[in-house]
C-alpha positions in Angstrom: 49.6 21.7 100.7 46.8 21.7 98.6 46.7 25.7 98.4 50.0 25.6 97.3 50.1 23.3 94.4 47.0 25.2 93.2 49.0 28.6 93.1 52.2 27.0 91.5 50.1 25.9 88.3 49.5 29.7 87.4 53.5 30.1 87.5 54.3 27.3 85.5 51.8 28.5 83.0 53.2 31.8 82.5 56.4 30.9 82.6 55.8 28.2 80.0 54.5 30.8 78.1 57.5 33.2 78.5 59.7 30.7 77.3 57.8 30.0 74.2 57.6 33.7 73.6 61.0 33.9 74.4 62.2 31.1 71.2 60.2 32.4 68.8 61.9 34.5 66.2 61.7 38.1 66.5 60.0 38.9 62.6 62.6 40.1 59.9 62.0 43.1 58.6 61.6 43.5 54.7 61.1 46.1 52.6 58.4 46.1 49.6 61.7 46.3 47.1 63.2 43.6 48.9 60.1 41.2 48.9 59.5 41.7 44.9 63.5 41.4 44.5 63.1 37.5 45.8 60.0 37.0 43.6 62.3 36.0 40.9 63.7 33.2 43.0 60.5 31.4 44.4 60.3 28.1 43.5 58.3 28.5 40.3 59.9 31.4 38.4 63.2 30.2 39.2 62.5 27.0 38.0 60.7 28.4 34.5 64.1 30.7 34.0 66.6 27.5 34.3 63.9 25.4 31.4 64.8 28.1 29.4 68.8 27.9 29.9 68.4 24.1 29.5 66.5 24.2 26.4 68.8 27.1 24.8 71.6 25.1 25.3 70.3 21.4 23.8 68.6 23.7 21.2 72.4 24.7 19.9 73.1 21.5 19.4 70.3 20.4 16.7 71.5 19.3 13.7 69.8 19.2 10.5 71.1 16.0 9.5 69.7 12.2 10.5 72.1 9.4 12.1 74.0 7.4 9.4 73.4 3.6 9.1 76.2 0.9 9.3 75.3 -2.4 8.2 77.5 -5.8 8.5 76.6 -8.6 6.6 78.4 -11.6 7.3 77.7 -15.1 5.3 78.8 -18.7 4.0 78.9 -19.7 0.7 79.7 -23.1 -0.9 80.8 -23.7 -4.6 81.4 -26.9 -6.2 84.4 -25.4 -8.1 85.9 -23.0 -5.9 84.9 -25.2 -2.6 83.7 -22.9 0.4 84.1 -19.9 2.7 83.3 -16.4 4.7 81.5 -14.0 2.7 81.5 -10.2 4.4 80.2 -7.4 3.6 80.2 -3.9 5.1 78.1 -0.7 4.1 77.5 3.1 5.6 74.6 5.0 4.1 73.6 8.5 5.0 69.8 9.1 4.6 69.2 12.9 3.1 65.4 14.8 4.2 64.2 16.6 0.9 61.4 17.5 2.7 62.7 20.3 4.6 63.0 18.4 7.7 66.5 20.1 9.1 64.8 23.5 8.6 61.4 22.8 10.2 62.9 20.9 13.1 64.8 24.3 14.0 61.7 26.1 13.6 59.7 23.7 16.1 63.2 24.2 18.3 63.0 27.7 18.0 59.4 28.2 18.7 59.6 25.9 21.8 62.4 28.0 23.2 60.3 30.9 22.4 57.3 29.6 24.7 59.5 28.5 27.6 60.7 32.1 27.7 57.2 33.7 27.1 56.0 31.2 29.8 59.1 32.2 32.4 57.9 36.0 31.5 54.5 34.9 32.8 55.3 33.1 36.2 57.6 36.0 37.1 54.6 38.4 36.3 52.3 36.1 38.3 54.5 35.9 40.7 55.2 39.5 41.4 51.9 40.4 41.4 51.1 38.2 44.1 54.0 39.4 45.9 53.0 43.0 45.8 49.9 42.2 47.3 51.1 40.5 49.4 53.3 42.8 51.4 50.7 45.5 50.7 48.2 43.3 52.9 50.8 42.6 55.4 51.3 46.4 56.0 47.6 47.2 55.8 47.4 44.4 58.7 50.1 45.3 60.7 48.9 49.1 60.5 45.4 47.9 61.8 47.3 46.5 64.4 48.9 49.2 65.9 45.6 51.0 65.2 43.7 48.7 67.2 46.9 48.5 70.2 46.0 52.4 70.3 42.4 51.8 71.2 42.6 49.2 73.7 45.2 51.5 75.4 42.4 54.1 75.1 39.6 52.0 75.9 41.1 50.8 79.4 41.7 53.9 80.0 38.3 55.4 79.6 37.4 52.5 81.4 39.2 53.4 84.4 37.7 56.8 84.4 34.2 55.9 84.1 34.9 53.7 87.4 36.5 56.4 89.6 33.2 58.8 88.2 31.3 55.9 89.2 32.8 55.4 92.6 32.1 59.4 93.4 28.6 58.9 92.1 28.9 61.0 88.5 28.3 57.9 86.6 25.6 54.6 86.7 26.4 51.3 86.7 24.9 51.1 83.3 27.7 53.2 82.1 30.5 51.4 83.9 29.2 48.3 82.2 29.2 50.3 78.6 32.8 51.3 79.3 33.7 47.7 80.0 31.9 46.1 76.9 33.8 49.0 75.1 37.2 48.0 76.4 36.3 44.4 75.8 34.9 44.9 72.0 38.6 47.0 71.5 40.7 43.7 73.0 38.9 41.7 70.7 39.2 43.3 67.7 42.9 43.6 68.5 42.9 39.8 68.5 41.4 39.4 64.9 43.7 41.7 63.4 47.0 40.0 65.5 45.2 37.0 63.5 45.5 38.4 60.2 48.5 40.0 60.6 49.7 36.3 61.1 48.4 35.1 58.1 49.4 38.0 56.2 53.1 37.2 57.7 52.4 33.3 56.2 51.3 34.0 52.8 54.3 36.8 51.9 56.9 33.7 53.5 54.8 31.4 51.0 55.1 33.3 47.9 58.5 34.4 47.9 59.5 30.9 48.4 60.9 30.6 52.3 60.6 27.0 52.9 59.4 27.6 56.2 56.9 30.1 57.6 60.0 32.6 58.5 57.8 35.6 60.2 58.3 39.0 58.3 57.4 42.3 58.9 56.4 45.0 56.3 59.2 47.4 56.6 59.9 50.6 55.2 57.2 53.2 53.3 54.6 52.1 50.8 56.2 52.5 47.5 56.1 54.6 45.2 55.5 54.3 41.7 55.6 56.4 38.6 53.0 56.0 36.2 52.6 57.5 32.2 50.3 60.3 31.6 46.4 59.4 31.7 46.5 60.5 27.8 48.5 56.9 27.3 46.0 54.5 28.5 44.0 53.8 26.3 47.1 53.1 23.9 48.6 50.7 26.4 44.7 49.1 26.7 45.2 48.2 23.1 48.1 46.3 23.4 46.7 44.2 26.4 47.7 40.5 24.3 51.0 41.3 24.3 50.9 40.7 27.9 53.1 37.3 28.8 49.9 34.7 29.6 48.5 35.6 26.5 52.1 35.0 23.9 52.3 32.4 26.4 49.1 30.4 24.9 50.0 31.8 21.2 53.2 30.5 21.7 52.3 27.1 22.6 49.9 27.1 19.5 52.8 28.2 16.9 54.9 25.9 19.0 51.8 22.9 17.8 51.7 23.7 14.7 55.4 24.2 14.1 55.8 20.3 15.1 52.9 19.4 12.8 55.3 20.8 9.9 58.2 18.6 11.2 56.5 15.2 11.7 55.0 15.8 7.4 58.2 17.0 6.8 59.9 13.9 8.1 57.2 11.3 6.3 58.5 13.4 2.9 60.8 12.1 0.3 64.3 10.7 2.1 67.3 10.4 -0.1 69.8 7.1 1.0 73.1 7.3 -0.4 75.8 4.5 0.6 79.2 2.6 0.0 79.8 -0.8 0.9 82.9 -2.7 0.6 82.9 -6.5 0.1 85.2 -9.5 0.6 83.7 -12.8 -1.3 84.4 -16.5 0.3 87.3 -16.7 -2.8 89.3 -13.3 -1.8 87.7 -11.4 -4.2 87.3 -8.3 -2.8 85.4 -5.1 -3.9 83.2 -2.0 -3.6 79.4 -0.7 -4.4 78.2 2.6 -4.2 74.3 2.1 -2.9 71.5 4.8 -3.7 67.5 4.6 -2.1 64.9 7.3 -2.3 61.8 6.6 0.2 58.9 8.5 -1.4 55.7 9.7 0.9 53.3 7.3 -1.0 50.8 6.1 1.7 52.0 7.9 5.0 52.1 11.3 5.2 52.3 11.6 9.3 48.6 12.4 9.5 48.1 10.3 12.7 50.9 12.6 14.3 49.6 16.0 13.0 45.9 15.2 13.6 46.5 15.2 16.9 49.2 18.3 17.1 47.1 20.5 15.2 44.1 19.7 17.4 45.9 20.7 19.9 46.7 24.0 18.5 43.2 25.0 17.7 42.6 24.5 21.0 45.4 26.5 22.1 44.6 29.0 19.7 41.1 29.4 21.8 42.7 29.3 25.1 44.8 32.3 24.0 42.0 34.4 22.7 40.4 33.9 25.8 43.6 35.0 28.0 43.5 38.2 25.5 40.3 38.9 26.3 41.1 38.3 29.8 44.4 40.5 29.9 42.4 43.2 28.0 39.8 43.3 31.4 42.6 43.2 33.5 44.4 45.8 32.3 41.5 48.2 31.8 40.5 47.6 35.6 44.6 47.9 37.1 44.2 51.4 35.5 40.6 52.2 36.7 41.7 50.7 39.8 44.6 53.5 39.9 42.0 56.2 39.7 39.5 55.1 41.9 41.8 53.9 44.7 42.8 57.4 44.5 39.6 59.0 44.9 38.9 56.5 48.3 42.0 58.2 50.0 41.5 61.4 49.6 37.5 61.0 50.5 39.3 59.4 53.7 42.3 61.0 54.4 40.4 64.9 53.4 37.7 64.0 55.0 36.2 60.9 56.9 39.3 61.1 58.9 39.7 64.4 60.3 35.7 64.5 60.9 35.9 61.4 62.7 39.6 62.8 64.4 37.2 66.3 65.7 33.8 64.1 66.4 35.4 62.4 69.1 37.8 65.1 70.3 34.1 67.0 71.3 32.3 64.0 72.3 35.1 63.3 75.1 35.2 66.9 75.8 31.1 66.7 76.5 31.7 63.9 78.0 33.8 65.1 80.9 31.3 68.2 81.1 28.3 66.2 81.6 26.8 67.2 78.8 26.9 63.4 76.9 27.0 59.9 77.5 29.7 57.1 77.5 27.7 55.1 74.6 28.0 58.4 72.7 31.7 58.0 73.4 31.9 54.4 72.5 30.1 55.4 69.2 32.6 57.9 68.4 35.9 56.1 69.1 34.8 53.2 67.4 33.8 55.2 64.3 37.5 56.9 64.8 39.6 53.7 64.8 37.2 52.4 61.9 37.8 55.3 60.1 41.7 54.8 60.9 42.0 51.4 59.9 40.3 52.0 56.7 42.7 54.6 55.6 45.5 51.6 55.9 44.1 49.1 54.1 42.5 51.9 51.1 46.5 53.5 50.9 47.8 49.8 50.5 45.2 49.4 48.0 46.0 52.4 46.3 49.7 51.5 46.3 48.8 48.1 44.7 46.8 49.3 42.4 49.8 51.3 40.8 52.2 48.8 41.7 50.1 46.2 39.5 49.6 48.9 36.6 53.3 49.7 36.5 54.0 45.7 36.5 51.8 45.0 33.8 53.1 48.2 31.5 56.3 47.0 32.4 55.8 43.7 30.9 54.0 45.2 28.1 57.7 47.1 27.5 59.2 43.6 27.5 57.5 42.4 24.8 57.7 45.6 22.5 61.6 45.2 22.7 61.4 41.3 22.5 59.6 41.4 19.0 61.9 44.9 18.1 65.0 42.2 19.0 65.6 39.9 15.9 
């Protein structure tokens, strides 16, 4: 009885496992155009486009005027002649700005609207970016992982043959035991890349904005992306802060200082004019005409645009900063094109098809007699290195253009935004 409740626990165990395997989703395949098409609707960027509807449509609405002023007086009077009664009196006045208030609040408007867009600009970049990579890393993963399939497949298989040798006495025990760390050291690796290729799946779910870690699979070919002449880079290089994060931090500066002008422009000099029509406790009844003029004698809004220009110096420093950061990055996506370049071809002209031929003769010495299986092992291994290498350095070659061709993209964008009155 005993014997048979031991063997029934295997059972349940894989077919508990089955099942699990069975419910999980099969991955959805998704192509690299695809995963940078839902970039734009990830949380974040999707969020930064509607603040810019939002504030586009409250901004059509500003008016340049203030919000008249009703007053109601009501009262009692007494006379000794004319006895007593109701007084009432009722005015409207409409304060005037002469200070160029209407005109620098629409500028402030303007300039906010133009930072929510430049800011929108920027999370899409950011986001796309990130994208790119990635799907690239997913595809560099998943190709290890077929890679490193291939060799375990391979390794048992060598494994197998150095045991049969063994068993006819044309091999030691030494190199049945090589064989079997080799088959081993393959299943392993296969486990670490399964690994990444699992986080790989995560972090493209996370940044295209599933709200659940939906699997995905890198479908389709690496992209492929056009690029201008070499002759045009350093052009491009030199128009590195018109890249969104930097007009992003200008923006927000203008944007500062554009609201410093509207809060002085608001303490200026205010015009009142007004009517009022009034009814005395006797029946007499009449009208005034009222005029006020508020002149900026003692405050001049400097607690407000302290602060506010403060804020733009500091923004103004913050934006040099992400110029000279843009300028770096830019200069390295395009180096990055070139020397991504050079890694394939070193690999793919190469590394590859020396590694492909090294252990094509070591197997072929190996069945002769004439090596050992820890030559083998070396060779292989140096093979499915070399194999797995040349994915992740053709992903990195595709990002590399993919993030030049994103950032002169953007750099497009802003030529025809400031071309665009």
């Amino acid at each position: 009885m005993r014997s048979r409740r031991v063997s029934t626990v295997p059972r349940m165990v894989v077919a508990l496992t089955a099942l699990l395997l069975a419910a999980s989703p099969a991955p959805t395949p998704m192509s690299f155009a695809e995963a940078l098409a839902l970039a734009e609707r990830a949380p974040l960027p999707a969020a930064a486009a509607r603040a810019v509807v939002s504030q586009r449509t409250e901004a059509s609405r500003v008016s340049s005027l203030s919000n008249p002023q009703l007053v109601v007086e009501p009262g009692w009077r007494r006379s000794a002649t004319a006895g007593s009664g109701l007084d009432l009196r009722v005015g409207v006045a409409q304060p005037f700005h002469l200070s160029g208030l209407g005109t620098a609040r629409k500028e402030a408007v303007r300039l906010e609207t133009r930072t929510l867009s430049e800011e929108a600009r920027s999370a899409l970049l950011a986001r796309r970016l990130t994208v790119a990579e990635a799907w690239l890393s997913l595809w560099a993963a998943e190709q290890a992982r077929s890679r490193a399939a291939e060799e375990v497949r391979l390794a048992d298989e060598f494994h197998e043959r150095v045991e049969s040798a063994a068993a006819l006495g044309a091999a030691t025990k030494l190199d049945v035991a090589e064989a079997a760390t080799y088959a081993a050291d393959a299943r392993l690796t296969e486990l670490d890349v399964q690994g990444v290729a699992v986080a790989r799946r995560a972090e493209l779910s996370q940044q295209v904005g599933a709200r659940q870690a939906v699997p995905v699979t890198a479908a389709g070919p690496l992209p492929e992306v056009a690029l201008p002449p070499e002759s045009r880079w350093p052009a491009l290089q030199e128009r590195a802060a018109d890249l969104p994060e930097v007009t992003f931090r200008m923006s927000l500066a203008r944007a500062e200082r554009a609201r410093a002008d509207e809060a002085k422009a608001a303490k200026g000099f205010q015009l009142q004019l007004g009517a009022a029509a009034l009814r005395e406790y006797d029946g007499a009844v009449g009208a005034v005409a009222t005029v006020g003029l508020t002149p900026p004698v003692f405050d001049h809004a400097e607690r407000e645009r302290g602060t506010l220009l403060a804020n733009a110096a500091r923004l103004e420093g913050e934006g040099l900063e992400a110029a000279a950061a843009a300028a770096s990055a830019l200069a390295l996506a395009l180096h990055e094109v070139e020397h991504s370049h050079e890694v394939v071809e070193v690999l793919r002209g190469t590394l590859l098809p020396g590694a492909e031929e090294a252990a094509r003769l070591g197997e072929l010495l190996f069945r002769a007699g004439d090596t050992t299986v820890l030559e083998v092992v070396r060779l292989r291994r140096a093979l499915t290195h070399a194999r797995i290498r040349l994915g992740h350095a053709l992903a990195e070659e595709a990002l590399a253009r993919v993030r030049a061709r994103l950032l002169i993209d953007a750099l497009a964008a802003s030529a025809t935004k400031e071309a665009t009155p």
